[in-house]
Short mmCIF file of the C-alpha atoms (twelve columns), coordinates in Angstrom:
data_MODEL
# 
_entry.id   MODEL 
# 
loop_
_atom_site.group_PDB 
_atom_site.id 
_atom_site.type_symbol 
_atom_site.label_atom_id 
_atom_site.label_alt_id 
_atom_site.label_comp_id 
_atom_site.label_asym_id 
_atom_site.label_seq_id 
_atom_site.Cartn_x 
_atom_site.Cartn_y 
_atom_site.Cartn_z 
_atom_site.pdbx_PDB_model_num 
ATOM 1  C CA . UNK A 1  0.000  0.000  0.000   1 
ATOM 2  C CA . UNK A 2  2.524  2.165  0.673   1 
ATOM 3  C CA . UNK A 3  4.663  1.472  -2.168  1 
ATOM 4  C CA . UNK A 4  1.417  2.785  -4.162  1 
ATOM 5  C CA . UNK A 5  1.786  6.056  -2.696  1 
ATOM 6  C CA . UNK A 6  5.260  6.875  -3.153  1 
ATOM 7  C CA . UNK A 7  4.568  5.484  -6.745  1 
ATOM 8  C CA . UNK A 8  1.814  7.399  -7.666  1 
ATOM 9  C CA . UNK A 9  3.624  10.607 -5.865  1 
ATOM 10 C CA . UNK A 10 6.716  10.091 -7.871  1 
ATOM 11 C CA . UNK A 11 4.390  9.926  -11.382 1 
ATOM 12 C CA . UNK A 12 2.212  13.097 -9.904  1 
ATOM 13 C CA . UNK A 13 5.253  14.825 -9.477  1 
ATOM 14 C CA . UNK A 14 6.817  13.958 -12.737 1 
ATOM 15 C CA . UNK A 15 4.137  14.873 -14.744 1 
ATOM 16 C CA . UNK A 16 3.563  18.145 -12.938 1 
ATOM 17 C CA . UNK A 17 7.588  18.716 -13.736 1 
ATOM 18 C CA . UNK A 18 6.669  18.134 -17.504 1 
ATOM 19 C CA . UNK A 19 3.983  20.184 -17.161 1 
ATOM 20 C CA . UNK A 20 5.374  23.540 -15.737 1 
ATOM 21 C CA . UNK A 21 8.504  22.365 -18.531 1 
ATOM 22 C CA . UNK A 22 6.142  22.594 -21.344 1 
ATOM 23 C CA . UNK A 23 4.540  25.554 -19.719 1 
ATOM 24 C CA . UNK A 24 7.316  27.543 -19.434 1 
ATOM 25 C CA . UNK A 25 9.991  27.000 -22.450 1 
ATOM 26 C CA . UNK A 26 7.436  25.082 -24.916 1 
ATOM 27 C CA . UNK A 27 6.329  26.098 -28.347 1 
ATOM 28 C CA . UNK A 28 3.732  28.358 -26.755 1 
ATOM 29 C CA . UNK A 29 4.951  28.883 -23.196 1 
ATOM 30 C CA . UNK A 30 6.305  32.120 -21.084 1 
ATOM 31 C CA . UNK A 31 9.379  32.193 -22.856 1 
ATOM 32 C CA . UNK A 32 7.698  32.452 -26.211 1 
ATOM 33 C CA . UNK A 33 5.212  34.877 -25.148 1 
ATOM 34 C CA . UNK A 34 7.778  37.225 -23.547 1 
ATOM 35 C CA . UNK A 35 9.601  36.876 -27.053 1 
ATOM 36 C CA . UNK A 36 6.327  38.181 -28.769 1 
ATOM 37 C CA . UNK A 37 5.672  40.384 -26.640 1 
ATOM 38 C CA . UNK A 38 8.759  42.281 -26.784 1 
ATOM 39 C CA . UNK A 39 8.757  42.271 -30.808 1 
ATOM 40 C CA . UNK A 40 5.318  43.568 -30.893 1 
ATOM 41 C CA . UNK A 41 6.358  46.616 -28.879 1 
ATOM 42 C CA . UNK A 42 8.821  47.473 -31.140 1 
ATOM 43 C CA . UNK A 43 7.014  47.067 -34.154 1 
ATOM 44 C CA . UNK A 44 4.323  49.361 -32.116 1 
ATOM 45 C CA . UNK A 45 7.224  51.454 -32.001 1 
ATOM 46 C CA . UNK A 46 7.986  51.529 -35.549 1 
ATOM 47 C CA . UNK A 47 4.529  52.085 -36.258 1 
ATOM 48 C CA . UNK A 48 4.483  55.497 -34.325 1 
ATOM 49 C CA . UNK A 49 7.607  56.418 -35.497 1 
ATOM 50 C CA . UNK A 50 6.358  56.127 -39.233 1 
ATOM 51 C CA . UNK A 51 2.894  57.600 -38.593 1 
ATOM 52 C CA . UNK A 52 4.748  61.154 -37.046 1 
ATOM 53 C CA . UNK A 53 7.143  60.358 -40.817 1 
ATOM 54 C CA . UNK A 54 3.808  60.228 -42.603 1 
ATOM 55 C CA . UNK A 55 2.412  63.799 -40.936 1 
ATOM 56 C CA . UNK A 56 5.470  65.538 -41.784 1 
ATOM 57 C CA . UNK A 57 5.834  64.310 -45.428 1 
ATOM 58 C CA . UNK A 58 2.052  65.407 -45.579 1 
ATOM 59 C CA . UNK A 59 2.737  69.302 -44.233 1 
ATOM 60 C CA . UNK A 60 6.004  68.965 -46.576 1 
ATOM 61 C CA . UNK A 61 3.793  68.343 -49.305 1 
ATOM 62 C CA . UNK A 62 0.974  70.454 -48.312 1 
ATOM 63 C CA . UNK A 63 3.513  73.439 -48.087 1 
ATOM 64 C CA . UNK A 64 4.637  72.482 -51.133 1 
ATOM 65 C CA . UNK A 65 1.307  72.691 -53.384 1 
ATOM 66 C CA . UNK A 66 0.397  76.214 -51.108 1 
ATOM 67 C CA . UNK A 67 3.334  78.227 -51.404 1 
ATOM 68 C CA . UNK A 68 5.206  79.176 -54.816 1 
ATOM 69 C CA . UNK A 69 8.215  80.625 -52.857 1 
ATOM 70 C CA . UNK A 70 8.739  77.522 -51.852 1 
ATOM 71 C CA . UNK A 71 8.737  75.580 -54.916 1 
ATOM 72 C CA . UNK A 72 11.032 78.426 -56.500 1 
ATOM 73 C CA . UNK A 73 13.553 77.764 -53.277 1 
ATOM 74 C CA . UNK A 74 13.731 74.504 -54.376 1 
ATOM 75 C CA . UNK A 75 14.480 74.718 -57.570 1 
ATOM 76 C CA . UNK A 76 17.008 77.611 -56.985 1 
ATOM 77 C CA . UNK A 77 19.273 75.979 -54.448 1 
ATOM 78 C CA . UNK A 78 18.751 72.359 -53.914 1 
ATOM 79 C CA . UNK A 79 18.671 71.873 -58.456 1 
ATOM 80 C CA . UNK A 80 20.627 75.102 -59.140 1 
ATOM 81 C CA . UNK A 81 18.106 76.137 -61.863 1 
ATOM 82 C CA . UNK A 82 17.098 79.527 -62.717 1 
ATOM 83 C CA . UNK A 83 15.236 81.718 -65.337 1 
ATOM 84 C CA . UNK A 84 15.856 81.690 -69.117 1 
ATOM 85 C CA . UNK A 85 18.130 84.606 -69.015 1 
ATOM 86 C CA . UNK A 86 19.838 84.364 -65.590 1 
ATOM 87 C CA . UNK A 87 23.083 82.911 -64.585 1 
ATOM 88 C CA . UNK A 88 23.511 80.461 -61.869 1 
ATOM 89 C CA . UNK A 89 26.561 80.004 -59.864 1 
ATOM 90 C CA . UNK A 90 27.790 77.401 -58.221 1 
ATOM 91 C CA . UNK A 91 29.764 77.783 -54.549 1 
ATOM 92 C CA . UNK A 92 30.804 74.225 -53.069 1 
ATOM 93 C CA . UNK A 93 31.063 74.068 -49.285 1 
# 
């Protein structure tokens, strides 16, 4: 009778060890979901990062249909272009 005990003890116990195993480095277990957790933060990261990209490309682009001084800034000192009859000089920095 007693040898039953300590028998079924010992398999209790080893299949509660396999469990909390399983539980915590298995396919889908704590380890895993720390490692998911942690990517999906930075991705949530990278998400906010490109939505405050996307508002300033839209003002950029916005300013950029509004304003003609702005286009002709452009054009004047980032493509060194100018008028038909105008000279353009180049000064490297």
């Amino acid at each position: 009778m007693n040898l039953k005990k300590v028998i079924g003890s010992c398999l209790f116990v080893s299949c509660l060890a396999i469990a909390i195993y399983f539980a915590c480095f298995g396919k889908h277990g704590l380890l895993a979901f720390y490692h998911l957790r942690k990517a999906c933060k930075k991705k949530e990261q990278r998400i906010t990062l490109m939505q405050k990209e996307i508002a300033l490309l839209q003002h950029e682009t916005k300013a950029w249909q509004e304003d003609p001084l702005k286009k002709e800034s452009f054009l004047r000192y980032e493509l060194a272009m100018g008028y038909t009859n105008e000279l353009v000089y180049l000064i490297k920095k």
